[in-house]
GUKEBA-179452 format. One record per residue: residue number from 1; x, y, z of N, C-alpha, C, O in turn; residue in three letters. Coordinates in steps of 0.05 Angstrom, whole numbers, plus 5000, padded with zeros to 4 digits. Layout:
% GUKEBA-179452
+-----+------+------+------+-------+-------+-------+------+------+------+------+------+------+------+
: pos : n_c1 : n_c2 : n_c3 : ca_c1 : ca_c2 : ca_c3 : c_c1 : c_c2 : c_c3 : o_c1 : o_c2 : o_c3 : code :
+-----+------+------+------+-------+-------+-------+------+------+------+------+------+------+------+
: NUM :    X :    Y :    Z :     X :     Y :     Z :    X :    Y :    Z :    X :    Y :    Z :  ALA :
...
+-----+------+------+------+-------+-------+-------+------+------+------+------+------+------+------+
END
This chain:
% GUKEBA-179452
+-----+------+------+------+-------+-------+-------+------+------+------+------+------+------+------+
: pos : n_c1 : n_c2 : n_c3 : ca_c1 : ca_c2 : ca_c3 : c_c1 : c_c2 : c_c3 : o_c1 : o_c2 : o_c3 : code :
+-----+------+------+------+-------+-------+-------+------+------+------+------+------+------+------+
:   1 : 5017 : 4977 : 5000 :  5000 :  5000 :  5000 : 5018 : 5025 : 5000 : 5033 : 5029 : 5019 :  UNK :
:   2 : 5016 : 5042 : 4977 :  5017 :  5069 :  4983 : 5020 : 5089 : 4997 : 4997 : 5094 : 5003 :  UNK :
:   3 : 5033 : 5107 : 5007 :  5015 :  5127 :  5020 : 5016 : 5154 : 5008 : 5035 : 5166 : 4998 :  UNK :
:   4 : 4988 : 5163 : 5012 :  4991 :  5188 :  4989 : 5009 : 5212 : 4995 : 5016 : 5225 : 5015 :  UNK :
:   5 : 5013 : 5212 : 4968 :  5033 :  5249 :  4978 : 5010 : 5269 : 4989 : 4989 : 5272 : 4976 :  UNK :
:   6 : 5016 : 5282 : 5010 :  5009 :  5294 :  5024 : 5021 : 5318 : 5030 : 5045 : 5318 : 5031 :  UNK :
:   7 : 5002 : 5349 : 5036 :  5012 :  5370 :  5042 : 5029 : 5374 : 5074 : 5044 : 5393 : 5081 :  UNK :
:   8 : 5018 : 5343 : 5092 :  5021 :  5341 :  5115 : 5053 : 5336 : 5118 : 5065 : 5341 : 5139 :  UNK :
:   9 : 5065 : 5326 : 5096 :  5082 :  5313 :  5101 : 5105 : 5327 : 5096 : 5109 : 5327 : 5072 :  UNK :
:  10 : 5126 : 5341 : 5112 :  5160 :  5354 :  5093 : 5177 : 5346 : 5110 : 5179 : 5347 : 5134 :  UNK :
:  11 : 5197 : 5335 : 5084 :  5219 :  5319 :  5090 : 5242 : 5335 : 5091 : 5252 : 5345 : 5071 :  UNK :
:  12 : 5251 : 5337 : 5120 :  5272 :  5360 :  5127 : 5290 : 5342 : 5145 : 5284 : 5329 : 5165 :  UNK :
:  13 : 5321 : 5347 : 5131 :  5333 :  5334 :  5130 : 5360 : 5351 : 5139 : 5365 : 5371 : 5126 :  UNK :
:  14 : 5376 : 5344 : 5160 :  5402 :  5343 :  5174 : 5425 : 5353 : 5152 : 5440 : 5333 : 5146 :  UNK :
:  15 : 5432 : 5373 : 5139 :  5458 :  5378 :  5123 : 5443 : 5396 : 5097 : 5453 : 5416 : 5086 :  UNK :
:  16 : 5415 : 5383 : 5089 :  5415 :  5401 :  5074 : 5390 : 5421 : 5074 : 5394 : 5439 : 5058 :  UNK :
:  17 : 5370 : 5424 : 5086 :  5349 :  5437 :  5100 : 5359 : 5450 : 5129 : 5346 : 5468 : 5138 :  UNK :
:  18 : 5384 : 5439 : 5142 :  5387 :  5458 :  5171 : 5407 : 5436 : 5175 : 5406 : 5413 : 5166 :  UNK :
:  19 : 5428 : 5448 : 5190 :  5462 :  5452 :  5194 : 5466 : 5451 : 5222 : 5448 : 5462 : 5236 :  UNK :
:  20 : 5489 : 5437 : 5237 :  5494 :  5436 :  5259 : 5514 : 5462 : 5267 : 5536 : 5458 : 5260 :  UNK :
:  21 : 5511 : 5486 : 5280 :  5523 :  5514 :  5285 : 5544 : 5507 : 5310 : 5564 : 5521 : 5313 :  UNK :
:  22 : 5539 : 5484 : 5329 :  5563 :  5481 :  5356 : 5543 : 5454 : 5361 : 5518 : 5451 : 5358 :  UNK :
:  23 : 5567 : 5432 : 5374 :  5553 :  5417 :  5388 : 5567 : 5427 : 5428 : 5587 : 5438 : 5438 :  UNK :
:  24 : 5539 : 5413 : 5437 :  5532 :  5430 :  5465 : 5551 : 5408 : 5481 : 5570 : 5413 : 5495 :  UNK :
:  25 : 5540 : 5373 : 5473 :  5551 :  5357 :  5488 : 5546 : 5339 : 5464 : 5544 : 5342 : 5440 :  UNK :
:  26 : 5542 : 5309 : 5488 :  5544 :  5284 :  5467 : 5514 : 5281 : 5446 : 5510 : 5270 : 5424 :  UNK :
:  27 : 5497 : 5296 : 5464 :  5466 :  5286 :  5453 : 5452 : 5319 : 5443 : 5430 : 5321 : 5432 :  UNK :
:  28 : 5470 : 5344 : 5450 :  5455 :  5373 :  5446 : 5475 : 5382 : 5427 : 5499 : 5377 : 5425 :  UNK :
:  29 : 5452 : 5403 : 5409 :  5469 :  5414 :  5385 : 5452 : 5426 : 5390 : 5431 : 5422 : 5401 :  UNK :
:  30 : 5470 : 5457 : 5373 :  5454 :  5486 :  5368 : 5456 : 5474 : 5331 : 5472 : 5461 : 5318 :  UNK :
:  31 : 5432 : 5485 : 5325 :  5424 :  5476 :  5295 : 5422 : 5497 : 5277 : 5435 : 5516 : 5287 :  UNK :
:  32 : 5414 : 5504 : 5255 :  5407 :  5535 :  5234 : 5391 : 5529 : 5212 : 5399 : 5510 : 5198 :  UNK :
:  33 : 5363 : 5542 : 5203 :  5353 :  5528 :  5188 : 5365 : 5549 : 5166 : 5371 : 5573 : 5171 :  UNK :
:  34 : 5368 : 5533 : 5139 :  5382 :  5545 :  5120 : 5370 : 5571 : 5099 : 5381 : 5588 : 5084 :  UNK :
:  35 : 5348 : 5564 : 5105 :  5327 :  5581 :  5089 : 5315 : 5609 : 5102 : 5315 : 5631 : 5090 :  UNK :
:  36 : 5307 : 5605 : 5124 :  5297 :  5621 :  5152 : 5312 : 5632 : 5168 : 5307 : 5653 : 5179 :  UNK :
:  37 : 5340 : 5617 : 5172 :  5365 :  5626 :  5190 : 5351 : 5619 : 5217 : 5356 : 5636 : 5234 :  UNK :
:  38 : 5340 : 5605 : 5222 :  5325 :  5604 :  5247 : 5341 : 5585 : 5267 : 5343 : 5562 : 5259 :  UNK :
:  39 : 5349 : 5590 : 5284 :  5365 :  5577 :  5297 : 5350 : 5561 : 5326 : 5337 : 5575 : 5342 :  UNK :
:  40 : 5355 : 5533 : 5331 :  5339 :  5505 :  5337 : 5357 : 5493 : 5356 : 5379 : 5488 : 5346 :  UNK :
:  41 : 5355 : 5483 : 5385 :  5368 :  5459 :  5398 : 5352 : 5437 : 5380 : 5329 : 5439 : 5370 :  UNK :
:  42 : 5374 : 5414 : 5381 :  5373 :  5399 :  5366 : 5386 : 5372 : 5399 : 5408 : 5371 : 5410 :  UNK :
:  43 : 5358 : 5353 : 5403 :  5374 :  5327 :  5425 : 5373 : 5309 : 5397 : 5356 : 5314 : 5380 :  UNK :
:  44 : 5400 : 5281 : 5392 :  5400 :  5270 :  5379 : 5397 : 5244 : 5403 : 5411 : 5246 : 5423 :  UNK :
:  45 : 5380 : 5223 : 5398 :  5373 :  5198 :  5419 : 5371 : 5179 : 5400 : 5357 : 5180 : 5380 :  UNK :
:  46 : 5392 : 5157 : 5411 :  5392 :  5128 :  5388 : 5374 : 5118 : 5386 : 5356 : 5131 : 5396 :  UNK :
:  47 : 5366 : 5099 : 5377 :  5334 :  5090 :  5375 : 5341 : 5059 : 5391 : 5326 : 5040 : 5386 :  UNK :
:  48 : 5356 : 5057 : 5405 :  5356 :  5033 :  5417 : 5348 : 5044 : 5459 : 5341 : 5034 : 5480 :  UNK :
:  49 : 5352 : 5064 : 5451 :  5343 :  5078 :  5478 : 5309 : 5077 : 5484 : 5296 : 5065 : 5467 :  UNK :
:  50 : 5295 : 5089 : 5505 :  5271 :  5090 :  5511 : 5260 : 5107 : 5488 : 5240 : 5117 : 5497 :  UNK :
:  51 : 5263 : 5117 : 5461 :  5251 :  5138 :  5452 : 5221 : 5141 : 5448 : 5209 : 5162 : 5443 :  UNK :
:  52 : 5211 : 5116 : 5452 :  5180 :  5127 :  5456 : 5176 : 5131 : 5473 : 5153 : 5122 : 5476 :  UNK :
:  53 : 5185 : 5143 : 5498 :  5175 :  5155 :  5517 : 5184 : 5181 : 5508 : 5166 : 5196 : 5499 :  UNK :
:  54 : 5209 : 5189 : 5510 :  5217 :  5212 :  5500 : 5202 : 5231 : 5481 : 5200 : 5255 : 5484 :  UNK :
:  55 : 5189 : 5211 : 5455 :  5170 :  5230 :  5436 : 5140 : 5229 : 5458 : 5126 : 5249 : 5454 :  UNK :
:  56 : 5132 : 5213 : 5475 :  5113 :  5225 :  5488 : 5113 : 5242 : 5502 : 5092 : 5255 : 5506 :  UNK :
:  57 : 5144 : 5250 : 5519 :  5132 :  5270 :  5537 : 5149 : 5298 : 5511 : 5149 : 5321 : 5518 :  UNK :
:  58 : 5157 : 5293 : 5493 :  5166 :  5316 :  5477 : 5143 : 5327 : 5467 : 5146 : 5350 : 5459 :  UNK :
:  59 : 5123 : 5318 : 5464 :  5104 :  5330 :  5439 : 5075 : 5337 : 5453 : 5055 : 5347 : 5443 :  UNK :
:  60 : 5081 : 5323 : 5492 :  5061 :  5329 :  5503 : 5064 : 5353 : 5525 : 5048 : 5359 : 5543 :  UNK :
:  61 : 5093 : 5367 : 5518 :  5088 :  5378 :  5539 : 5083 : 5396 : 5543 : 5079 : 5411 : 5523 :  UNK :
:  62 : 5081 : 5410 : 5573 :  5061 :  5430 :  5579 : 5071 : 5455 : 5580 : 5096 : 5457 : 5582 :  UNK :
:  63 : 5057 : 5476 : 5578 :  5067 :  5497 :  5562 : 5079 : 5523 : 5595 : 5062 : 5531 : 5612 :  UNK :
:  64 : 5102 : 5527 : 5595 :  5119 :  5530 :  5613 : 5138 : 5554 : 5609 : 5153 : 5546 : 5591 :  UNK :
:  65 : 5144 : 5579 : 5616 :  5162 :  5596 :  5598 : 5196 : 5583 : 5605 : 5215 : 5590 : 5592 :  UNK :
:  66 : 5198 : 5570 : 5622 :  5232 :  5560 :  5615 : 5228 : 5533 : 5601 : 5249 : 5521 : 5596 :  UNK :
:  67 : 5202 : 5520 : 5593 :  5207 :  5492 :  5567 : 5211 : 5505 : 5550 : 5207 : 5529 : 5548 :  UNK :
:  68 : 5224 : 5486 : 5527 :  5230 :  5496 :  5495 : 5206 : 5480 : 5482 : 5198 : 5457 : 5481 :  UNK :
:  69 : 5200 : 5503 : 5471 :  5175 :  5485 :  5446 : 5182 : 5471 : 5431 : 5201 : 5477 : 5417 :  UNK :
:  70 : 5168 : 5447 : 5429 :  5177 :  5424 :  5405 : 5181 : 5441 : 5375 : 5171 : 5464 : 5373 :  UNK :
:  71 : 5194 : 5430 : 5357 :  5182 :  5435 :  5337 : 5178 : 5416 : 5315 : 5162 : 5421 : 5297 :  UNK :
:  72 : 5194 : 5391 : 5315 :  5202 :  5366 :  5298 : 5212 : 5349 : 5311 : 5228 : 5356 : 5329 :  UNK :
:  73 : 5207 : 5320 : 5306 :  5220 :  5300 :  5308 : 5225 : 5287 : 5288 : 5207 : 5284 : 5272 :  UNK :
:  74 : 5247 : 5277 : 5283 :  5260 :  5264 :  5252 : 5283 : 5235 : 5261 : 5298 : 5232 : 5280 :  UNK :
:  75 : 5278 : 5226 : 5246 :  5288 :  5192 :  5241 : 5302 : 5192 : 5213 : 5292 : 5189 : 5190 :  UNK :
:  76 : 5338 : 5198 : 5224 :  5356 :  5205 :  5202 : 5368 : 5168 : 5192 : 5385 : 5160 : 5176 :  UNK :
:  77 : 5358 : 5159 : 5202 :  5360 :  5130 :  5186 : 5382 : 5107 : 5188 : 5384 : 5085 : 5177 :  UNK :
:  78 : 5395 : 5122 : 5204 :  5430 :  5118 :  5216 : 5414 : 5109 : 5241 : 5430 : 5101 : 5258 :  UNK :
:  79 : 5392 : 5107 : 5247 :  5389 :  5097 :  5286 : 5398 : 5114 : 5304 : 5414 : 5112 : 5323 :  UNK :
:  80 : 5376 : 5140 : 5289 :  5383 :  5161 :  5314 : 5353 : 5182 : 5304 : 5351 : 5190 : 5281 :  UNK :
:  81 : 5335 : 5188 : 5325 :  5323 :  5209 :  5330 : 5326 : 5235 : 5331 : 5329 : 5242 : 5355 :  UNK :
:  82 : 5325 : 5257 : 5311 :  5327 :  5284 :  5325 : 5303 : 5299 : 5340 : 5282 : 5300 : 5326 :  UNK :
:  83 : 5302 : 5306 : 5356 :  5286 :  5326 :  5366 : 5293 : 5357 : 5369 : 5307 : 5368 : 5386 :  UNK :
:  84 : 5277 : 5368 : 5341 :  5289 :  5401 :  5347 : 5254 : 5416 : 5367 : 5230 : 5415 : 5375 :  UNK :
:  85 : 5283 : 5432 : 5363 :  5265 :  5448 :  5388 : 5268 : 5475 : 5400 : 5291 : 5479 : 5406 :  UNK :
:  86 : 5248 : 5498 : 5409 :  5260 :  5526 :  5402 : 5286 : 5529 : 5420 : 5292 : 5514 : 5438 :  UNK :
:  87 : 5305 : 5559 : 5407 :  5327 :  5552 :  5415 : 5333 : 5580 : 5434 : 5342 : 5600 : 5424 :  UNK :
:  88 : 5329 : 5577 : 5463 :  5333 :  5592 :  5485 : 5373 : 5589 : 5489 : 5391 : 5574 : 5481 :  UNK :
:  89 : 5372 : 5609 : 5503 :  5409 :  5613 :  5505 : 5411 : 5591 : 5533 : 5398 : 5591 : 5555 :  UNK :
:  90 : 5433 : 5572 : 5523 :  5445 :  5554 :  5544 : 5460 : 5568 : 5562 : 5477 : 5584 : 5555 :  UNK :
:  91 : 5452 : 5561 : 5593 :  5466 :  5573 :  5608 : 5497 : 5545 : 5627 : 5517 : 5544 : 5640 :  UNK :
:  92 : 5474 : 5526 : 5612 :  5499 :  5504 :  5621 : 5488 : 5471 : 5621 : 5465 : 5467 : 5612 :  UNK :
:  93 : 5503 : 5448 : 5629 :  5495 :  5421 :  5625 : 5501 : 5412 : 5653 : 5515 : 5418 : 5672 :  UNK :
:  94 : 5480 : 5392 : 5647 :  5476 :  5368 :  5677 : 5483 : 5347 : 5660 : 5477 : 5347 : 5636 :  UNK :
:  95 : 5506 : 5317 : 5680 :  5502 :  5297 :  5678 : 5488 : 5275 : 5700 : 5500 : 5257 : 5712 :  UNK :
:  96 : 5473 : 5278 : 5700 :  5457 :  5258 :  5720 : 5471 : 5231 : 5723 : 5474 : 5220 : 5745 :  UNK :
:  97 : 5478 : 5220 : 5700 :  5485 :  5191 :  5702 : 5509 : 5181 : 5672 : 5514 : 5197 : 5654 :  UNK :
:  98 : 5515 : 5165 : 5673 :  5527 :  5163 :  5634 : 5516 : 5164 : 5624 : 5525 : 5170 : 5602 :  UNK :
:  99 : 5484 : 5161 : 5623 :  5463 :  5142 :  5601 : 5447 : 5175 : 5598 : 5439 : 5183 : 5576 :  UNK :
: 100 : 5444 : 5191 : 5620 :  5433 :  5221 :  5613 : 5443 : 5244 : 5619 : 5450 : 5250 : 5642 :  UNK :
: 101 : 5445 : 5257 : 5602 :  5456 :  5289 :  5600 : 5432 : 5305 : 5596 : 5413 : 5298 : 5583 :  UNK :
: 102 : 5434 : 5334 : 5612 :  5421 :  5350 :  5599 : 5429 : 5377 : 5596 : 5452 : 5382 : 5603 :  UNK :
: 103 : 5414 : 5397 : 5588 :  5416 :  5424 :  5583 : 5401 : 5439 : 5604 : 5385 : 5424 : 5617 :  UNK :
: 104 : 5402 : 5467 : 5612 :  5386 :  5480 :  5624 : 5388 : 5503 : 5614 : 5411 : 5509 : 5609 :  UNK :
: 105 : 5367 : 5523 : 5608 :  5372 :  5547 :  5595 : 5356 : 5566 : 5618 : 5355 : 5590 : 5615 :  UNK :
+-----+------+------+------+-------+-------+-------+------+------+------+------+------+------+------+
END
């Protein structure tokens, strides 16, 4: 089966639609969209990790002025998830454990 081309659907893609500007750590990157100049945190999460939890609480969450708004999630095909997302100024990183890092802005 098919699936129809759709207006729902754009395929935006890592190198040539938007550019990695600094990586933050192992899993955060500052991103740039090429067209807009719009600049994006970018978490990259392997897909052998929990990531369906991760896209649940990314796309459910609640609206907060220090969260970053979702804006995409993408499956670059290599076995890795991006999640971009708006891009507030880093003020620094947490490692909780090996397995999690994070950002805080």
């Amino acid at each position: 089966m098919a699936i129809p081309i759709s207006d729902l659907f754009f395929y935006y893609n890592l190198g040539l639609h938007f550019y990695i500007t600094e990586q933050l750590n192992d899993d955060w990157y500052c991103v740039k969209d090429r067209i807009t100049q719009e600049k994006m945190l970018m978490k990259k999460v392997p897909v052998i990790s929990s990531w369906g939890k991760s896209l649940h609480n990314f796309l459910f969450l609640p609206y907060h002025p220090r969260l970053l708004v979702p804006y995409a999630v993408l499956y670059d095909r290599n076995g890795s998830i991006h999640y971009l997302m708006e891009y507030k100024h880093v003020l620094g990183e947490t490692h909780n454990s090996k397995q999690y890092a994070s950002i805080w802005i």
